[in-house]
C-alpha positions as CSV (number, residue, x, y, z in Angstrom):
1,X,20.4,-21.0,-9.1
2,X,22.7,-17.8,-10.2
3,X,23.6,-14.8,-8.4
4,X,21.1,-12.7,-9.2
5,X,18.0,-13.8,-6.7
6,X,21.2,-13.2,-4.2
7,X,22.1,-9.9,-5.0
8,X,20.4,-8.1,-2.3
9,X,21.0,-10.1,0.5
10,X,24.5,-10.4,-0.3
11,X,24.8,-6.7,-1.0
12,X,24.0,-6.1,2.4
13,X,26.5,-8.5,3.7
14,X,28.8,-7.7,1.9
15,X,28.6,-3.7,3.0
16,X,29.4,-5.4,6.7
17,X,32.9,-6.6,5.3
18,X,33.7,-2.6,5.6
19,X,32.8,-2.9,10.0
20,X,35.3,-1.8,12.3
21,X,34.3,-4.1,14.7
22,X,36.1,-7.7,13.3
23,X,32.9,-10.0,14.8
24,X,30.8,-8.3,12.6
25,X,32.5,-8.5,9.3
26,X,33.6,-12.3,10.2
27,X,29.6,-12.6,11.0
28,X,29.2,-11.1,7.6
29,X,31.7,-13.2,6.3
30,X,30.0,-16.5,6.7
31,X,26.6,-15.5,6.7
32,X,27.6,-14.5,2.6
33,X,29.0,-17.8,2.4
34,X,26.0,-19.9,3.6
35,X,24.1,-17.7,1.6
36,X,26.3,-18.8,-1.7
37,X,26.6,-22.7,-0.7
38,X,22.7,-22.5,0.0
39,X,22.4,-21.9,-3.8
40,X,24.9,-24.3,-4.7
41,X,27.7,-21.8,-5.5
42,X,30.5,-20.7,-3.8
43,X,33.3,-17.7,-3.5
44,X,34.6,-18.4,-7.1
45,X,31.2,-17.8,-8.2
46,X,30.8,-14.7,-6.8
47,X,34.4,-13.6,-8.0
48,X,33.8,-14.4,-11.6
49,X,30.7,-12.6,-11.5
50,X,32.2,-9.5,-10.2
51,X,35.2,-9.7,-12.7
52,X,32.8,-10.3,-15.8
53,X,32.1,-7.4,-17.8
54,X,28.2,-8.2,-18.5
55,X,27.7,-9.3,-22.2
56,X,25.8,-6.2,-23.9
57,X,22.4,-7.2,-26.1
58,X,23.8,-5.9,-29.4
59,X,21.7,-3.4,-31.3
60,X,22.1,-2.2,-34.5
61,X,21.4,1.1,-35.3
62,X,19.0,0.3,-38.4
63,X,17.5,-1.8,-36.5
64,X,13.5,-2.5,-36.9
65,X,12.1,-0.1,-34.0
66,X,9.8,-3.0,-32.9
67,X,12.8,-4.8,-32.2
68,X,14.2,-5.6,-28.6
69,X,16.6,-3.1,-27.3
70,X,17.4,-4.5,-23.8
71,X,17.0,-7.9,-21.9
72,X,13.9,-7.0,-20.6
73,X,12.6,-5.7,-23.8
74,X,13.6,-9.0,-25.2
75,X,12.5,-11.4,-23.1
76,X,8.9,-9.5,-23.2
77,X,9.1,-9.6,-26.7
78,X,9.2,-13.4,-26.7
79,X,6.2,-13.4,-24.3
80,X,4.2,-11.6,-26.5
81,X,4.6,-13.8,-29.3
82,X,4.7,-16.6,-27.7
83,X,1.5,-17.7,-29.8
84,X,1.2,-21.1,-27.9
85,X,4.3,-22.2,-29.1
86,X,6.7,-22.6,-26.3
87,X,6.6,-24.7,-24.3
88,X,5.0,-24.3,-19.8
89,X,8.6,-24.4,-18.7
90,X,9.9,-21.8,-21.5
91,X,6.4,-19.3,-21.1
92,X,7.3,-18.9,-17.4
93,X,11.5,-18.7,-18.0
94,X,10.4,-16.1,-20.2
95,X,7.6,-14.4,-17.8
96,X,10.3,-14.7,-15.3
97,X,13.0,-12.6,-17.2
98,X,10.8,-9.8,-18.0
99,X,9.8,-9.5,-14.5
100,X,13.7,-9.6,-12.9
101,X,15.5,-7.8,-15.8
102,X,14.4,-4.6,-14.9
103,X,16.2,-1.4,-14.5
104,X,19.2,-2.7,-16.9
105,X,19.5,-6.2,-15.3
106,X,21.5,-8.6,-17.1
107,X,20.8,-12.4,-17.3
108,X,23.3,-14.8,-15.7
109,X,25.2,-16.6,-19.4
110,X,23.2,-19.8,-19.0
111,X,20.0,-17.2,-19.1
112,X,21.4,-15.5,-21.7
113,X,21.6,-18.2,-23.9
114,X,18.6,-19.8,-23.4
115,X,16.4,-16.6,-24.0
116,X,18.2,-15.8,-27.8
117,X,17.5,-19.5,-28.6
118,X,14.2,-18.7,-27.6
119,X,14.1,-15.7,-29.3
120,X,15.6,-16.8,-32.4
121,X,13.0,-19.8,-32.6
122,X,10.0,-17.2,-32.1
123,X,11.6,-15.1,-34.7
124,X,12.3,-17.6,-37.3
125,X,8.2,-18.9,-36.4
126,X,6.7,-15.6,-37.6
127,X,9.3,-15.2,-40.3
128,X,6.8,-18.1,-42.2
């Protein structure tokens, strides 16, 4: 599991870091990092995400228009021509990014990777 299910609950915590009263933000403290070590990750996780610049979906500007201009556009994109060709677990990986990546959400790098390959397999399918 990445970060981004996490986000809100930690968000909050993490807000609680800021307390004046020291029980609080050491309540905070480890309720974040049960929270992380519930999903299998830890503090390093968190900090690497935080210090990662978020790796942009590169758009040309002659780009076809029909093209996919942001994550969500992309992974909607491969939903929609889908066609029966990928596969239960790729149709709702795909399903699943258009419905999280909204407002300018980015995909964790494991995501990220996995939705271009699917992308670029859909793509080369209707270049036939």
């Amino acid at each position: 599991m990445g970060l981004a299910p996490l986000a809100p609950k930690l968000g909050k915590l993490i807000r609680l870091f800021g307390s004046d009263r020291d029980g609080e933000v050491l309540g905070a403290v480890r309720a974040a990092e049960r929270t992380l070590k519930g999903a299998g990750l830890d503090w390093h996780a968190l900090a690497d995400a935080i210090g990662r610049e978020p790796e942009p979906l590169v758009v040309y500007l002659d780009a076809d228009p029909e093209e996919p201009r942001t994550w969500r556009d992309l992974a909607a994109w491969c939903c929609a021509h889908d066609g029966g060709r990928l596969t239960a677990k790729e149709r709702r990986f795909v399903r699943d990014m258009a419905a999280r990546l909204v407002l300018d959400g980015s995909p964790s790098d494991k995501q990220a990777a996995w939705l271009r390959a699917i992308y670029a397999n859909l793509r080369n399918g209707d270049a036939r």
